[in-house]
Residue frames as a rotation matrix with the C-alpha (Angstrom) as fourth column:
UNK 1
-0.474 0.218 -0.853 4.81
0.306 -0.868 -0.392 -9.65
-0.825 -0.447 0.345 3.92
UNK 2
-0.834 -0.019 -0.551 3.77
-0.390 -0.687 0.613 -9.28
-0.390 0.727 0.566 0.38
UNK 3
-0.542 0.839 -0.048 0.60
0.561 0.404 0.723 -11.56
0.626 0.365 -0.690 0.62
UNK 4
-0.389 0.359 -0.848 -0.24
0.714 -0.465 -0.524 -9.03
-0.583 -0.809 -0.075 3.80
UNK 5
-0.559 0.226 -0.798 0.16
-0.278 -0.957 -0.077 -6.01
-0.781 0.179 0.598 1.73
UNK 6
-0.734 0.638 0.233 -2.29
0.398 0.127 0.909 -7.21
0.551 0.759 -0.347 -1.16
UNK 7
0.017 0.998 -0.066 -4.80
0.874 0.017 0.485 -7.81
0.485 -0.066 -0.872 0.72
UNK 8
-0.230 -0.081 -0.970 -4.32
0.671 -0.735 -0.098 -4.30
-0.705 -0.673 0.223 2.67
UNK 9
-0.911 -0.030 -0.411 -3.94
-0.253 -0.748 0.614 -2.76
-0.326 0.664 0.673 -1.04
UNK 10
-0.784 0.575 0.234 -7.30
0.448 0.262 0.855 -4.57
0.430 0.775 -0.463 -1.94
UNK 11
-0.363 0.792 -0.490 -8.93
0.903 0.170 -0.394 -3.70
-0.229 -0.586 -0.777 0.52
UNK 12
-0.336 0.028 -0.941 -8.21
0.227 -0.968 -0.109 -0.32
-0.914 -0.250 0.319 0.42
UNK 13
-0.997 -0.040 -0.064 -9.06
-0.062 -0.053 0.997 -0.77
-0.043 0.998 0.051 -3.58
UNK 14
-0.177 0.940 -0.293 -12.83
0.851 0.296 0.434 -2.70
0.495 -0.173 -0.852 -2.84
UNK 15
-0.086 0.563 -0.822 -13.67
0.723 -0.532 -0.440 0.66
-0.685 -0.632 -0.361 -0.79
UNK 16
-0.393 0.060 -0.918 -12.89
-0.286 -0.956 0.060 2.59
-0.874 0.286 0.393 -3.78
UNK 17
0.498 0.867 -0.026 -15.09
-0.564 0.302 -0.769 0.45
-0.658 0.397 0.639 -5.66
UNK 18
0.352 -0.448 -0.822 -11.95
-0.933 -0.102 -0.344 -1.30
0.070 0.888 -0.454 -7.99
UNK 19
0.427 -0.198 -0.882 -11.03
-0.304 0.887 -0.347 -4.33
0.852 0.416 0.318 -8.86
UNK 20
0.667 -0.645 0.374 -9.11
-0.618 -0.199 0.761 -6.47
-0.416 -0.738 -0.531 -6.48
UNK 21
0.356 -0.798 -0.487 -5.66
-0.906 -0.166 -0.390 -7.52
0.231 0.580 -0.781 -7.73
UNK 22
0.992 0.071 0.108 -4.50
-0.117 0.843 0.525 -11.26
-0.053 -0.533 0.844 -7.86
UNK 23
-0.046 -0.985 -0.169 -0.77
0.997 -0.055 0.047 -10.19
-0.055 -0.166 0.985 -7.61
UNK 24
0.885 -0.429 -0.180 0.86
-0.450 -0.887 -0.099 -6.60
-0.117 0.168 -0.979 -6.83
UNK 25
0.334 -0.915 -0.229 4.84
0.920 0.369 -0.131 -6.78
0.205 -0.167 0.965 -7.17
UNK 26
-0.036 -0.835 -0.549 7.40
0.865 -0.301 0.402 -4.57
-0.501 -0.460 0.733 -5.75
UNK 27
-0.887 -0.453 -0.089 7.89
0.298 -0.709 0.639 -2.50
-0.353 0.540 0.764 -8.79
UNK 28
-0.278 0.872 0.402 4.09
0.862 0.043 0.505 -1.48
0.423 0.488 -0.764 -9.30
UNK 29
-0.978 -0.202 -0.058 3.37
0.200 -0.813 -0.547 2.25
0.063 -0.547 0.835 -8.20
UNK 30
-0.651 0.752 -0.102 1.04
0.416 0.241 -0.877 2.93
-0.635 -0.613 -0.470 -5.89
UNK 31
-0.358 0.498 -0.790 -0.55
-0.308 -0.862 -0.403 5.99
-0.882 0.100 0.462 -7.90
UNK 32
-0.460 -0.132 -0.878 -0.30
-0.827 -0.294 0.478 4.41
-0.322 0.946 0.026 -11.84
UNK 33
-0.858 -0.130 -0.497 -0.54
-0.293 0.918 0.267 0.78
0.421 0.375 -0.826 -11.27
UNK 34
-0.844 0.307 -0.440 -2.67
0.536 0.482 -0.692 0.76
0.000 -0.820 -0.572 -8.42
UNK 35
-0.407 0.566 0.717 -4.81
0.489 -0.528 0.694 3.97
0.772 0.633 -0.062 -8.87
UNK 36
0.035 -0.113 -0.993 -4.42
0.951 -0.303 0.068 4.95
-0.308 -0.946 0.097 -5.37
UNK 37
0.553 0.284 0.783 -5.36
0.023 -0.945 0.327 8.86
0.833 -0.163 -0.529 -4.86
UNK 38
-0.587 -0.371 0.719 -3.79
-0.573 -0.437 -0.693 11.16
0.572 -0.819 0.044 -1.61
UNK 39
0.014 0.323 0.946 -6.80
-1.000 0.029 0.005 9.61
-0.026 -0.946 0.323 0.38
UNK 40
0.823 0.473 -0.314 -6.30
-0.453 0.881 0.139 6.41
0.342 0.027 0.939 -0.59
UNK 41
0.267 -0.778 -0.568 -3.12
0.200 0.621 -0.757 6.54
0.943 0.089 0.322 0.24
UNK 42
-0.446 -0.144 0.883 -3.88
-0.549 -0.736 -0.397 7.92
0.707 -0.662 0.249 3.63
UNK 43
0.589 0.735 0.336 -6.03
-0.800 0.469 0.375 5.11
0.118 -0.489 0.864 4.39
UNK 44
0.607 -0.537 -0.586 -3.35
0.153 0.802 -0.577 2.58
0.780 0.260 0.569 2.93
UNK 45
0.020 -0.898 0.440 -1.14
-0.296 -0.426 -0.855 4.36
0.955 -0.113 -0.274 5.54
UNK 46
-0.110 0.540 0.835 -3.49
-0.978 -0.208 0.005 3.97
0.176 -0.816 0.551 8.47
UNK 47
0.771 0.576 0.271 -3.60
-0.633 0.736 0.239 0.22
-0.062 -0.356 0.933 7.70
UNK 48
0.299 -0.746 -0.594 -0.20
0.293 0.665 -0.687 -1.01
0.908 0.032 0.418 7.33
UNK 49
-0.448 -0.400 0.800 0.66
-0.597 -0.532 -0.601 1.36
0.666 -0.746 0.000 10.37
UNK 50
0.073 0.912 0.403 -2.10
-0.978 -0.014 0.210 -0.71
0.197 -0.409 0.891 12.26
UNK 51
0.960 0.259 -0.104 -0.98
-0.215 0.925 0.314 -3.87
0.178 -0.279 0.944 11.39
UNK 52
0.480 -0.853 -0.206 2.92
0.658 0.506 -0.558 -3.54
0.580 0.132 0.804 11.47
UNK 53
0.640 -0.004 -0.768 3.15
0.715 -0.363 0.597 -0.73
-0.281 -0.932 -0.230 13.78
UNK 54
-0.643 -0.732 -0.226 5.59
0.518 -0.633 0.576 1.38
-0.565 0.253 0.786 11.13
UNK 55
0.501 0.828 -0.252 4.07
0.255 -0.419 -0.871 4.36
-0.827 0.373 -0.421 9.34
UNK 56
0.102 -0.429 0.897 5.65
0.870 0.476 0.128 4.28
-0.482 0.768 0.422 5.68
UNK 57
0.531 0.071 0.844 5.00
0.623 -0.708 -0.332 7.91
0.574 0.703 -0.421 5.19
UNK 58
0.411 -0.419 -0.810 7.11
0.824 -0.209 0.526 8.90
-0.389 -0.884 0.259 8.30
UNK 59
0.051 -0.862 -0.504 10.43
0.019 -0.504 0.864 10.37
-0.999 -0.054 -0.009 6.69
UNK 60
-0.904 -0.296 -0.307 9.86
-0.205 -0.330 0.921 10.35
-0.374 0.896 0.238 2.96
UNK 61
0.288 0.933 -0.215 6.96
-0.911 0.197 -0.362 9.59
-0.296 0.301 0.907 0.43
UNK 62
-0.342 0.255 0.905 6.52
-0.026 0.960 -0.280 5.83
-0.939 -0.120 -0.321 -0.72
UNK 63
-0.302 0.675 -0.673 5.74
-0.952 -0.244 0.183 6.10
-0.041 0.696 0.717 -4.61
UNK 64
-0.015 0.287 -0.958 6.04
-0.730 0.652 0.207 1.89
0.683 0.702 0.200 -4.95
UNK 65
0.830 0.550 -0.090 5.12
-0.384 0.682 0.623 -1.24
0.404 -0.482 0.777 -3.18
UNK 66
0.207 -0.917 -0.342 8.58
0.750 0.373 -0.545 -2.13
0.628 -0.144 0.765 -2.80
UNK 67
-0.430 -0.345 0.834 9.24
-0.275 -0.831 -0.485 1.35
0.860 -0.437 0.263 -1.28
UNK 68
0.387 0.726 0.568 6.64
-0.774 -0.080 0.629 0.18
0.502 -0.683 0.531 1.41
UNK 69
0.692 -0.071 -0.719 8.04
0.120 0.993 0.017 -3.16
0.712 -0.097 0.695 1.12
UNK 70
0.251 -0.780 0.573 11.37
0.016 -0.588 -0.809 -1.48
0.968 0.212 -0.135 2.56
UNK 71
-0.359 0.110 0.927 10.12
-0.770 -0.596 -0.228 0.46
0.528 -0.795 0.299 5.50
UNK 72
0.416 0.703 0.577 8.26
-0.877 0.142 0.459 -2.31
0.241 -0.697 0.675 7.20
UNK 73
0.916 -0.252 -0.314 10.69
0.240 0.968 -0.075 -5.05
0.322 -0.007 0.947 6.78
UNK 74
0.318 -0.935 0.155 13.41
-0.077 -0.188 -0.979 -2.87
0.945 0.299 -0.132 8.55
């Protein structure tokens, strides 16, 4: 699941014009490490929901990849 979410987090990076990452881990937060914004993380939301069918922002917020990692592997 964690070669899925890259590419989900690059993508969503390559629309906002940034780098794409050749590793995220678990403990990397979305906002510091990543540089994810509210809409980027609205978009990130829209595609993991899309491809795993769970929306990660359901019942709490999500600050790290692991947090995401969590919710979709339950």
């Amino acid at each position: 699941m964690l070669d899925k979410l890259l590419t989900i987090v690059n993508i969503v990076r390559d629309n906002k014009g940034l780098p794409t990452l050749p590793e995220i881990k678990p403990e990397n937060d979305l906002r510091t490490d990543l540089g994810f914004d509210s809409l980027d993380l609205a978009e990130l939301t829209v595609r993991i929901e899309k491809e795993t069918g769970v929306d990660v922002f359901a019942d709490s917020f999500v600050l790290t990849v692991g947090d995401i990692l969590g919710k979709v592997s339950k």
